[in-house]
Rosetta silent file (secondary structure, phi, psi, omega in degrees, C-alpha in Angstrom):
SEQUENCE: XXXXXXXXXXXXXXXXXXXXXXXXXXXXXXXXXXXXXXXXXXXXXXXXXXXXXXXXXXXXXXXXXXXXXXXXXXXXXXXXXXXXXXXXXXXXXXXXXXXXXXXXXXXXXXXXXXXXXXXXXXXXXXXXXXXXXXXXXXXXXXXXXXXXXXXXXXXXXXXXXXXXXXXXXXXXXXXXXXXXXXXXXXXXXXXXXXXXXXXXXXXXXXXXXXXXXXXXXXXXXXXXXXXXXXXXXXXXXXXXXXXXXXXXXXXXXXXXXXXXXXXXXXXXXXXXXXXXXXXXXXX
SCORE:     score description
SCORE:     0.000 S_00000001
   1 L     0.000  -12.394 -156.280   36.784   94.115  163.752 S_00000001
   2 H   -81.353  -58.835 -161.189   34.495   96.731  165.019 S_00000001
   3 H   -74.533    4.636  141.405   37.210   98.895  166.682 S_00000001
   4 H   -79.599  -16.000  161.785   39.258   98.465  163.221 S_00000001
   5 H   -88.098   14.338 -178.612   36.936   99.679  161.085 S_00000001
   6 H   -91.339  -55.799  176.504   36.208  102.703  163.569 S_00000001
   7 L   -57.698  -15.101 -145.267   40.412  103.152  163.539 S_00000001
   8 L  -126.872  -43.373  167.521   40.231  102.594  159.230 S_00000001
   9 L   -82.423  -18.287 -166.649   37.104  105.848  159.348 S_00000001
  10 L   -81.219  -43.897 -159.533   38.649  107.935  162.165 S_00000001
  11 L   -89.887  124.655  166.389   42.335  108.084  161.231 S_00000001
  12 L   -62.077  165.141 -177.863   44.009  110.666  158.728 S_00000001
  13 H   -68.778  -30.008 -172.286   45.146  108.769  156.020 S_00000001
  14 H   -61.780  -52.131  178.812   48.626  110.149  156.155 S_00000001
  15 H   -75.790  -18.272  177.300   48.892  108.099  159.637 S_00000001
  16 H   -68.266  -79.287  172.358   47.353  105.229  157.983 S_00000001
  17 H   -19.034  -77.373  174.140   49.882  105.309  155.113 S_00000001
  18 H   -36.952  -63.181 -171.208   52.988  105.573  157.688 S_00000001
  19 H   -53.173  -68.183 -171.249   51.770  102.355  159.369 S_00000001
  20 H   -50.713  -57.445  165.361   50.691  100.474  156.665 S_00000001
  21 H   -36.030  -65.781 -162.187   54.199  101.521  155.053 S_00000001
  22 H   -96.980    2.221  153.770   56.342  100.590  157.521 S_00000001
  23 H  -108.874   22.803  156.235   54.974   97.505  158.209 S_00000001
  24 H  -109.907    0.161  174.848   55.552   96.213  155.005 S_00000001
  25 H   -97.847  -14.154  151.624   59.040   97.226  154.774 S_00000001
  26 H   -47.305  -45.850 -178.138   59.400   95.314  158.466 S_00000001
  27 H   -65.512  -52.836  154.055   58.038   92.581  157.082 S_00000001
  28 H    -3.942  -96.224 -150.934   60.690   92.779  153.911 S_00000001
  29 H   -47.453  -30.478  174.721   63.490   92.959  156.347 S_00000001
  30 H   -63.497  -42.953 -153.048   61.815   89.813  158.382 S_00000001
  31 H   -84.529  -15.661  155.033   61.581   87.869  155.199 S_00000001
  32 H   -44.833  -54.641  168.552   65.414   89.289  154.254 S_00000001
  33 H   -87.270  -14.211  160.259   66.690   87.472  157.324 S_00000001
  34 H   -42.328  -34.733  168.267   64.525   84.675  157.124 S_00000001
  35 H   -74.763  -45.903 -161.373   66.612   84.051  153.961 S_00000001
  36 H   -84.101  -59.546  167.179   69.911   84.592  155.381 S_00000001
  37 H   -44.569  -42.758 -159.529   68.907   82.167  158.373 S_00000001
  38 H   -73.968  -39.586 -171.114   67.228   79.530  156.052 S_00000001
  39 L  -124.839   68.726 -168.664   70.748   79.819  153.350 S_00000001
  40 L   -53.482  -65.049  175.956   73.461   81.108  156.011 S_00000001
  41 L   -52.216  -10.425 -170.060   76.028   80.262  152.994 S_00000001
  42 L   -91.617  158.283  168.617   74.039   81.870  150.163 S_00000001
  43 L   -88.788  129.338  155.444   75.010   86.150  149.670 S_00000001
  44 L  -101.572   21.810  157.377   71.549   87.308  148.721 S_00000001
  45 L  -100.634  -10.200  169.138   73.019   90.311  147.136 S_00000001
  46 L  -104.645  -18.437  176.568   74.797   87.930  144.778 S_00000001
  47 L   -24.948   72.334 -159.625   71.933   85.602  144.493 S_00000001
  48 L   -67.795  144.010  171.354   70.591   85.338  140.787 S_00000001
  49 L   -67.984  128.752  177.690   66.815   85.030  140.802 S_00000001
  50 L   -99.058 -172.576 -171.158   65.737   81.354  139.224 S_00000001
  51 H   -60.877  -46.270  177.953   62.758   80.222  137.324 S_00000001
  52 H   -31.874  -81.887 -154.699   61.154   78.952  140.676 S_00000001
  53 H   -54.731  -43.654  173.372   61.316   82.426  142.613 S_00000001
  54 H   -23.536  -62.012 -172.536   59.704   84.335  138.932 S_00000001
  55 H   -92.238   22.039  170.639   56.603   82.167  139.406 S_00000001
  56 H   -80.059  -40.101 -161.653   56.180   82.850  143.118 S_00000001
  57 H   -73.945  -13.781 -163.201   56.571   86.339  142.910 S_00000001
  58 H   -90.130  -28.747 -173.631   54.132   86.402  140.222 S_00000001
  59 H   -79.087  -21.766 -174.894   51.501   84.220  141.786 S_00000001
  60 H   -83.308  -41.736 -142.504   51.831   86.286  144.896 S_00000001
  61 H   -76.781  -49.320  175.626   51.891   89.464  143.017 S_00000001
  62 H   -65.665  -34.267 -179.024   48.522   88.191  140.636 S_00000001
  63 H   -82.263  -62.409 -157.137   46.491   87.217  143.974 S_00000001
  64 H   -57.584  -31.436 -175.164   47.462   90.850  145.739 S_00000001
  65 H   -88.628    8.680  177.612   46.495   92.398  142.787 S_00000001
  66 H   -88.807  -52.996  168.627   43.224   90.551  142.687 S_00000001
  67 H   -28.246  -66.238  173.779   42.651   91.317  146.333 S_00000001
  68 H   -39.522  -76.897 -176.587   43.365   95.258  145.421 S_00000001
  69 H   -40.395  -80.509 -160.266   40.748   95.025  142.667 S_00000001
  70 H   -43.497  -49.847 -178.120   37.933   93.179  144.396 S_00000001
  71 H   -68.473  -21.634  170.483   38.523   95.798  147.189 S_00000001
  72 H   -53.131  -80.957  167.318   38.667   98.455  145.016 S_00000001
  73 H   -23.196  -51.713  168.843   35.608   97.490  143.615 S_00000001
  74 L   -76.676  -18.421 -177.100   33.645   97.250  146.492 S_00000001
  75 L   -67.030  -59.516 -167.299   34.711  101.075  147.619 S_00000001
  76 H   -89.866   16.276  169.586   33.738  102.665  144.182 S_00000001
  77 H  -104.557  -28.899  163.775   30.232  100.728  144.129 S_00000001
  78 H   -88.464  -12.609  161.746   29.592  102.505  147.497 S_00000001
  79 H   -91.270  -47.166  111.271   30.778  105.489  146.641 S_00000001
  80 H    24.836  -56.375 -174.885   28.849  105.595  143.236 S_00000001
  81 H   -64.828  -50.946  178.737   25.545  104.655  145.379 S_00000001
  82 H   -46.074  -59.672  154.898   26.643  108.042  147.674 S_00000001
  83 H   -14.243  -59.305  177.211   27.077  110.018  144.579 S_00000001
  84 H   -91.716  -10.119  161.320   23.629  109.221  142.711 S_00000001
  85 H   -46.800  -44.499 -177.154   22.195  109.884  146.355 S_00000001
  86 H   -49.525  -54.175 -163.822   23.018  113.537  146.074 S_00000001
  87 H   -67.182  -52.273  169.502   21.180  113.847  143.040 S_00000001
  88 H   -32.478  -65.753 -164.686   17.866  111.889  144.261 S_00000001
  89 H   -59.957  -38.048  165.546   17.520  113.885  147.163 S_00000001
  90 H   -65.041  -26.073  154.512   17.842  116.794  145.291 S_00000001
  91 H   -66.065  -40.176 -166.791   15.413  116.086  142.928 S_00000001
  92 H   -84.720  -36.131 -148.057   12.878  115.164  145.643 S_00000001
  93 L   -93.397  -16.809 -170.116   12.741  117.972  147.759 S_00000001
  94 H   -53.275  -43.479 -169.968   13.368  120.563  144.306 S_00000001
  95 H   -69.474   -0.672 -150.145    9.945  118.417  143.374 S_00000001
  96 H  -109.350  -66.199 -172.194    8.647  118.989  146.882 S_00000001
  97 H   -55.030  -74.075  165.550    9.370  122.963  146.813 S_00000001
  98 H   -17.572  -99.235  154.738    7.659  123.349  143.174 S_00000001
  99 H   -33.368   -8.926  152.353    4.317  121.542  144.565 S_00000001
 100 H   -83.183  -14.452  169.112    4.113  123.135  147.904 S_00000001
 101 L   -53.468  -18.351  166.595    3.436  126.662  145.381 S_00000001
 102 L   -65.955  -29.053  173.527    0.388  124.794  144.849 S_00000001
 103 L   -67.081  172.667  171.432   -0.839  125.180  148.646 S_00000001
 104 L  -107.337  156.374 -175.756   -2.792  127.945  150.152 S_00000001
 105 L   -52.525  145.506   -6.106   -1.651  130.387  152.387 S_00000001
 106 L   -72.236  -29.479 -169.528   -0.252  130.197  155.228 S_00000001
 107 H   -76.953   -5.236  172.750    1.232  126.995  154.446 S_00000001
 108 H   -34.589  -64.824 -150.259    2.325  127.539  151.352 S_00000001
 109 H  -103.036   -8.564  154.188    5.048  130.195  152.472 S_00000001
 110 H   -57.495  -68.629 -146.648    5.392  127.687  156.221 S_00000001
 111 H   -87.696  -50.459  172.209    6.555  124.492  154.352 S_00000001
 112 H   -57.434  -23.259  171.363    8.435  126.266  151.623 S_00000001
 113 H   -65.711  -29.225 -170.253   10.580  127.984  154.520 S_00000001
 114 H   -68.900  -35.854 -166.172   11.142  124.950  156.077 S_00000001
 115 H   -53.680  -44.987 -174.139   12.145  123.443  152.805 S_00000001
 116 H   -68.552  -95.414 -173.176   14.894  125.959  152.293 S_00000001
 117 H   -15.458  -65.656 -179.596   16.203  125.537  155.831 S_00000001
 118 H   -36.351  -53.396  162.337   15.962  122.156  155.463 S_00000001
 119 H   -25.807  -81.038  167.839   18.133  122.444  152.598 S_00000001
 120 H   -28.562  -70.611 -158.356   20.787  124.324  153.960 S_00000001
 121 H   -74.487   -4.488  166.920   21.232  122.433  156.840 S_00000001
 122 H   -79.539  -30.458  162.820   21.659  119.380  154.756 S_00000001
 123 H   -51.876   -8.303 -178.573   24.747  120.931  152.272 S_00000001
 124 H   -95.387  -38.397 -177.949   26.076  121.498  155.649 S_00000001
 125 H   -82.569  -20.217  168.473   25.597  118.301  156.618 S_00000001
 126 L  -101.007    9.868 -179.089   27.125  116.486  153.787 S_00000001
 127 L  -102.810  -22.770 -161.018   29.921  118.523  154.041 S_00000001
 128 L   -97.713  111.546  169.603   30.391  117.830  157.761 S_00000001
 129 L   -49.326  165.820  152.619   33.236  115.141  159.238 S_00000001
 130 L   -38.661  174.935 -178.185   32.631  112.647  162.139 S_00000001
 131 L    91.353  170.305  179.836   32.258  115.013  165.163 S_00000001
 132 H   -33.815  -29.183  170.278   30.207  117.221  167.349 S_00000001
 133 H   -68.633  -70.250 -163.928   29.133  119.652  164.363 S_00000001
 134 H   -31.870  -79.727 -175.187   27.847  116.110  162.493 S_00000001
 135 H   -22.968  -67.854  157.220   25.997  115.579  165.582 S_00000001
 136 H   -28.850  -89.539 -163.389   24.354  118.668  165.387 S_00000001
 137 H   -45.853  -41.532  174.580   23.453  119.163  162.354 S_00000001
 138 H   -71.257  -16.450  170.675   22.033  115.706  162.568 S_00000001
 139 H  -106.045    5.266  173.148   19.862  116.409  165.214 S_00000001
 140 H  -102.296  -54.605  169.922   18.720  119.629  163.898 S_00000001
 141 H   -25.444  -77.781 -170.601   18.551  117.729  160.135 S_00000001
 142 H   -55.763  -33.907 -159.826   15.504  115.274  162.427 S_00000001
 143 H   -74.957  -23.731 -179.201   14.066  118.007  164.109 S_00000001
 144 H   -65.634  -48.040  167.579   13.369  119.884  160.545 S_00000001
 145 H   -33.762  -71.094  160.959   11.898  116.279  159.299 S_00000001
 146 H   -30.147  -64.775 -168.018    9.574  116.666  162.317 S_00000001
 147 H   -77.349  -35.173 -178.175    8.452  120.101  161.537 S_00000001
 148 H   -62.656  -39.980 -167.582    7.921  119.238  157.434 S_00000001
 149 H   -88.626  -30.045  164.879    5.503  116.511  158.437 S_00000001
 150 H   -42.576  -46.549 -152.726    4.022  118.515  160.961 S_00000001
 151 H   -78.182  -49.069 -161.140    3.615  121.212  158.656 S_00000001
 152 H   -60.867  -47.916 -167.565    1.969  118.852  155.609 S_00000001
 153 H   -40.497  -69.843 -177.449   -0.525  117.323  158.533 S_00000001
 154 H   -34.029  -50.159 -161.136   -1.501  121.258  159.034 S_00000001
 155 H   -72.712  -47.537 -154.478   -2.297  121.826  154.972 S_00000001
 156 H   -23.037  -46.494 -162.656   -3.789  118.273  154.254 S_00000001
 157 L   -66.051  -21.187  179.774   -7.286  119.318  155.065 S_00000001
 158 L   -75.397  -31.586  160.692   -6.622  122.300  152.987 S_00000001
 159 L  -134.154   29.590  175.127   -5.774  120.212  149.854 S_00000001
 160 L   -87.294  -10.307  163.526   -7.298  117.576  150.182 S_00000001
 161 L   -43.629  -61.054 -126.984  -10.437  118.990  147.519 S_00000001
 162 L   -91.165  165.434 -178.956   -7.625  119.124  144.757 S_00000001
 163 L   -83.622  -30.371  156.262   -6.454  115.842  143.080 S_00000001
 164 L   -20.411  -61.371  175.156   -2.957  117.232  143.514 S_00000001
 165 H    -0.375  -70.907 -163.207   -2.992  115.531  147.332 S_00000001
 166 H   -34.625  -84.241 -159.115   -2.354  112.276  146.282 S_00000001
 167 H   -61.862  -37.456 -163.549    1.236  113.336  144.595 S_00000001
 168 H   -75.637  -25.120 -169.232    2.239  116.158  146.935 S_00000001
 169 H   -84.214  -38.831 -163.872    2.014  113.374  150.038 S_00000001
 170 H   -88.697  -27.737  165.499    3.949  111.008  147.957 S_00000001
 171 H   -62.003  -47.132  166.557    6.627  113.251  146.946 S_00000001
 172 H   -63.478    6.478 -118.041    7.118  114.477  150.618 S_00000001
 173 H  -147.745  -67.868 -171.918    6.908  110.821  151.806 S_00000001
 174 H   -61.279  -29.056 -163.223    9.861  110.413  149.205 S_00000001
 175 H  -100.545   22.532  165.615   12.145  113.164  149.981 S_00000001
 176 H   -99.645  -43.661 -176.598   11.685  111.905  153.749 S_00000001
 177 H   -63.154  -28.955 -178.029   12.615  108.400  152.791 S_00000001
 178 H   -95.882   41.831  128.397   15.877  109.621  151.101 S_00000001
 179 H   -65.614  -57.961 -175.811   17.294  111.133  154.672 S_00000001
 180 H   -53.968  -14.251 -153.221   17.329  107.300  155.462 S_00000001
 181 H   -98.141  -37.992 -174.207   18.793  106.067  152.376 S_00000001
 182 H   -82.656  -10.533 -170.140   21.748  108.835  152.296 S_00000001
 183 H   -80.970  -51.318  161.350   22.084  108.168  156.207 S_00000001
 184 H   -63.543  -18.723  163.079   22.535  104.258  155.124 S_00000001
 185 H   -59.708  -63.418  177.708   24.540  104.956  152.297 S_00000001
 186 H   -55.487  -10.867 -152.695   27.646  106.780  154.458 S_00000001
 187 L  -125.240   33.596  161.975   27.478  104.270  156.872 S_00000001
 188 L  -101.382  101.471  168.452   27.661  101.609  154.397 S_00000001
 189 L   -82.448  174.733  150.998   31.553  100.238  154.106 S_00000001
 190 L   -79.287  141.387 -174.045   33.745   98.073  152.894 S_00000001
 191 L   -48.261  163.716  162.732   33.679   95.047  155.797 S_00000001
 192 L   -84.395  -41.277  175.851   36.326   95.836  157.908 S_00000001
 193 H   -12.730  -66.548  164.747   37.132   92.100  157.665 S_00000001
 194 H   -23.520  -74.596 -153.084   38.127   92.993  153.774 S_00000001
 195 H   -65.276  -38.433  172.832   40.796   95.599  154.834 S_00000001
 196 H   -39.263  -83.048  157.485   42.195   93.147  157.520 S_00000001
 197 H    -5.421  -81.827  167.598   42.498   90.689  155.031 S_00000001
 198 H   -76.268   -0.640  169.529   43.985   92.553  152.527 S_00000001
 199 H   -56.185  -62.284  162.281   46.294   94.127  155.067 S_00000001
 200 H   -42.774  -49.822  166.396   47.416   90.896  155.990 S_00000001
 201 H   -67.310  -35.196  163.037   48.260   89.896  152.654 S_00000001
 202 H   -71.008  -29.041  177.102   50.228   92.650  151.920 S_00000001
 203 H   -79.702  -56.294  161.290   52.329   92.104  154.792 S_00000001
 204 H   -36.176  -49.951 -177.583   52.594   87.983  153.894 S_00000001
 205 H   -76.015  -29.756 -178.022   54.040   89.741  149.897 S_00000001
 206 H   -56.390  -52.425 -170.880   56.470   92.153  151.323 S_00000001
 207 H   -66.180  -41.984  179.460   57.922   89.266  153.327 S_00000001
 208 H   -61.091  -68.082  148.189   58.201   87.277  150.455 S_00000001
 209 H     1.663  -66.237 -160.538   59.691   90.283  148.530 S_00000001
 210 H   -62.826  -49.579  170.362   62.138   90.262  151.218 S_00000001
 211 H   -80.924  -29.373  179.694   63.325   86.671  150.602 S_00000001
 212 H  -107.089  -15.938  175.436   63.330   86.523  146.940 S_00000001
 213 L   -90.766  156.723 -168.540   64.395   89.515  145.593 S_00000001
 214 L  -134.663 -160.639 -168.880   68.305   89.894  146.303 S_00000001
 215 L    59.369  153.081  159.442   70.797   92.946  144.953 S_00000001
 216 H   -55.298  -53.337 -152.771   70.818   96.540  145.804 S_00000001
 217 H   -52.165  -55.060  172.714   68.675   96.767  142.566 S_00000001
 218 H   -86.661   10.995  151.348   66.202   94.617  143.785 S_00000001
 219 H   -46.336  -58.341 -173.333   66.031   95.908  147.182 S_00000001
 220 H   -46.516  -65.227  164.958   65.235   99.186  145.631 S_00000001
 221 H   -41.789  -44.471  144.137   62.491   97.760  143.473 S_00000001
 222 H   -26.193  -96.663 -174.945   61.305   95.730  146.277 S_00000001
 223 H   -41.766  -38.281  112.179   60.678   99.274  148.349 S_00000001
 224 H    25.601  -84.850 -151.872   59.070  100.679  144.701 S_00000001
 225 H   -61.182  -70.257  171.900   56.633   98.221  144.911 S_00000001
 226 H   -46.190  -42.375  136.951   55.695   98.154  148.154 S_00000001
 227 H   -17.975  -78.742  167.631   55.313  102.131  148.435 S_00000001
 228 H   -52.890  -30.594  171.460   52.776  101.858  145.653 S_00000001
 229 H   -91.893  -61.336 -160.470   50.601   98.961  147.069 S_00000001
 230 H   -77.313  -17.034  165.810   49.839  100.784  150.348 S_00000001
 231 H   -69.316  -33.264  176.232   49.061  103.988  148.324 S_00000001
 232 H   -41.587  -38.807 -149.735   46.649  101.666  146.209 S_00000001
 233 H   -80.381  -26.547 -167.557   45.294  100.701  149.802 S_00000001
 234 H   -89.659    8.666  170.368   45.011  104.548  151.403 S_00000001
 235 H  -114.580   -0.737 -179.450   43.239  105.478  148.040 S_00000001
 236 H   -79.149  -59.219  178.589   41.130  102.825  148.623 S_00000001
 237 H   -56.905  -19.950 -148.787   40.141  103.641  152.207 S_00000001
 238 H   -85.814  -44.325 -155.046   39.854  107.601  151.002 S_00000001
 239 H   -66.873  -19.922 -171.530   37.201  106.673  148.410 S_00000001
 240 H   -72.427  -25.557 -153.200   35.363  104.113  151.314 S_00000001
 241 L  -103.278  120.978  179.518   35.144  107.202  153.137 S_00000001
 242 L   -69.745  -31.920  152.007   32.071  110.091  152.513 S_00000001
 243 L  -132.540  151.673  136.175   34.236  112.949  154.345 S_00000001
 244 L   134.259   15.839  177.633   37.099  113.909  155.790 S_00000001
 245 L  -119.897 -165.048 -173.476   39.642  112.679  152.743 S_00000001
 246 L   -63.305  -37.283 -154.074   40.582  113.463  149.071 S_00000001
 247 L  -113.111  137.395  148.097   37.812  111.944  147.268 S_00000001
 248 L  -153.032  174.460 -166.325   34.504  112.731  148.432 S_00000001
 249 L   -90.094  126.478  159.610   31.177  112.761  146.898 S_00000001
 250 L   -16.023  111.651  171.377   29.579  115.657  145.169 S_00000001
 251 L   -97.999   14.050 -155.785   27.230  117.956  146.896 S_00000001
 252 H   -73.358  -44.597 -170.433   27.320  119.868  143.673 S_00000001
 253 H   -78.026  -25.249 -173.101   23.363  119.080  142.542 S_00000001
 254 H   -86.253  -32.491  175.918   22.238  120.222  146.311 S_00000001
 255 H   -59.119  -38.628 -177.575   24.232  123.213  145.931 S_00000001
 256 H   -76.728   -7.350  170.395   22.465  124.235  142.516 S_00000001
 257 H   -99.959    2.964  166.479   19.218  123.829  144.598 S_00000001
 258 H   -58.810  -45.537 -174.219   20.085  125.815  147.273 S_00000001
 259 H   -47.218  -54.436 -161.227   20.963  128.395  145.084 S_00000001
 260 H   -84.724  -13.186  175.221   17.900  128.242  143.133 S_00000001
 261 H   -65.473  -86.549 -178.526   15.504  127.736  146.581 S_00000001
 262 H   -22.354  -60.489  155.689   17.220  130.766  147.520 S_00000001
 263 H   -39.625  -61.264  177.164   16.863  132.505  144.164 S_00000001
 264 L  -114.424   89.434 -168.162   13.039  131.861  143.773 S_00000001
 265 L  -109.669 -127.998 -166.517   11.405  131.966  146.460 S_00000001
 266 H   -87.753  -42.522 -178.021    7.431  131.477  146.834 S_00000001
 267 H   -58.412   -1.729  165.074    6.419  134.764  146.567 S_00000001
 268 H  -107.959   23.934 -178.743    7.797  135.055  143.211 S_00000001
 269 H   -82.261   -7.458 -169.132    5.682  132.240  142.166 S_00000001
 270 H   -78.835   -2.240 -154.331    2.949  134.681  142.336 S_00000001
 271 H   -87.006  -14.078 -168.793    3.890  137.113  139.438 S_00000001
 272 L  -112.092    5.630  161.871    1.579  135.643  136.778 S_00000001
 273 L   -43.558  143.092  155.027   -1.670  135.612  139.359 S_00000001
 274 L  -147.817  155.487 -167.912   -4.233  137.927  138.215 S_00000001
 275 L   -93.920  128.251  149.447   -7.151  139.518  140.589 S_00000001
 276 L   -46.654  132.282 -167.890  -10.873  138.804  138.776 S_00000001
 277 L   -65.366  139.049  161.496  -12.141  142.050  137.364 S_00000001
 278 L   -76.368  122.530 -168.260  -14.641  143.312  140.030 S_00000001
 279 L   -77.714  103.823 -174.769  -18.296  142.897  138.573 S_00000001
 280 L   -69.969  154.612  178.507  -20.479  146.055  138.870 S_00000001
 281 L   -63.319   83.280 -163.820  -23.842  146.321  139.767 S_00000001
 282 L   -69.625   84.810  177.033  -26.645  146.807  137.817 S_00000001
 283 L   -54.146    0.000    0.000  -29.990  148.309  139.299 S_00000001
């Protein structure tokens, strides 16, 4: 199952589709001559459908679309979790940037640089397919992690007077914790098991398809159908997937804080500072 759910994240969808396509209208045509072997004397282009074949098709037709659903289901609950990720993380480190303006120099204008970098390279990084750039980015993504905690180590002693401490450790603490949680999020699927499954089953309705519907008309309809359940299933897979497809999840909240990192950066936190009046000396 391993190396199908590697082939089910890997694969454009487009090649996915074609397969998945044409091996349900093989199976059709298997379960077409399976009928023609099983009823050599019946025409199954003259065949009228009876009450019988209605409730098979429907009972097959009521489970696949339960299958669809369930899988469905499990896709946009993992995508959903990806989604409200964006926004956490962006919240923590925006909270993180805000409260290092509170430090004293040098780290003040050290941790906020990192922050921004840090930043960047993650819109880059959630943006970034499987491959060698991912790789990067992901090893530059830890080494930045590295340097933020590094950095905080350097101030504590520096703010550890102020009461402030406490919260500034627990917010960086948090916007460290959501690198794991967005890292566990993408690489949280639908089982591959699922997709087998419903794979299988779609191939097992097709066949059926094949043998009970008869006519040109319902050939046509037949081919209709089937068309439409593997695009259910390749819209399925797109949304299981965090890049490289249709659907992907919104970097949109990280973007407004680059912008606004970018936009403000520490030294203009500085504009409402005033110098104490020097006191002169009285002999």
């Amino acid at each position: 199952m391993t190396s199908f759910g590697q082939w089910l994240s890997l694969s454009p969808l487009w090649v996915i589709f074609v397969i998945l396509l044409g091996g349900l209208l093989a199976s059709a045509f298997v379960g077409r001559l399976l009928r023609q072997r099983l009823a050599p004397g019946a025409d199954p282009d003259k065949d009228e459908k009876s009450e019988q074949s209605d409730l098979v098709l429907t009972s097959v037709m009521g489970l696949l679309a339960l299958l669809v659903g369930f899988t469905f289901s499990l896709a946009i609950d993992r995508y959903d979790a990806r989604r409200m990720n964006v926004l956490v993380e962006a919240n923590a480190i925006g909270t993180t940037y805000l409260r290092t303006q509170l430090l004293e120099e040098p780290y003040r204008a050290q941790l906020s640089g990192l922050l921004i970098a840090y930043t960047d390279n993650r819109v880059l990084l959630g943006n970034a397919g499987p491959g060698l750039q991912s790789e990067a980015l992901l090893k530059k993504n830890d080494a930045l992690l590295t340097d933020l905690w590094t950095a905080t180590v350097a101030a504590f002693p520096s703010m550890r007077p102020y009461d402030f401490s406490s919260s500034y450790l627990e917010t960086m603490n948090a916007m460290i914790d959501m690198d794991t949680v967005r890292k566990v999020g993408r690489r949280a699927h639908v089982p591959p098991a699922v997709f087998a499954l419903l794979f299988l089953y779609q191939y097992v309705t097709a066949a059926v398809f094949g043998y009970m519907m008869a006519g040109k008309n319902g050939r046509w309809v037949s081919g209709f159908l089937l068309f439409l359940f593997a695009l259910s299933v390749i819209f399925t897979i797109d949304i299981d997937r965090p890049t490289g497809g249709i659907i992907q999840e919104s970097q949109e909240p990280m973007l407004w804080l680059q912008k606004s990192l970018h936009d403000n950066p520490s030294a203009i936190y500085d504009r409402f500072k005033t110098v104490a009046p020097l006191r002169s000396s009285t002999q």
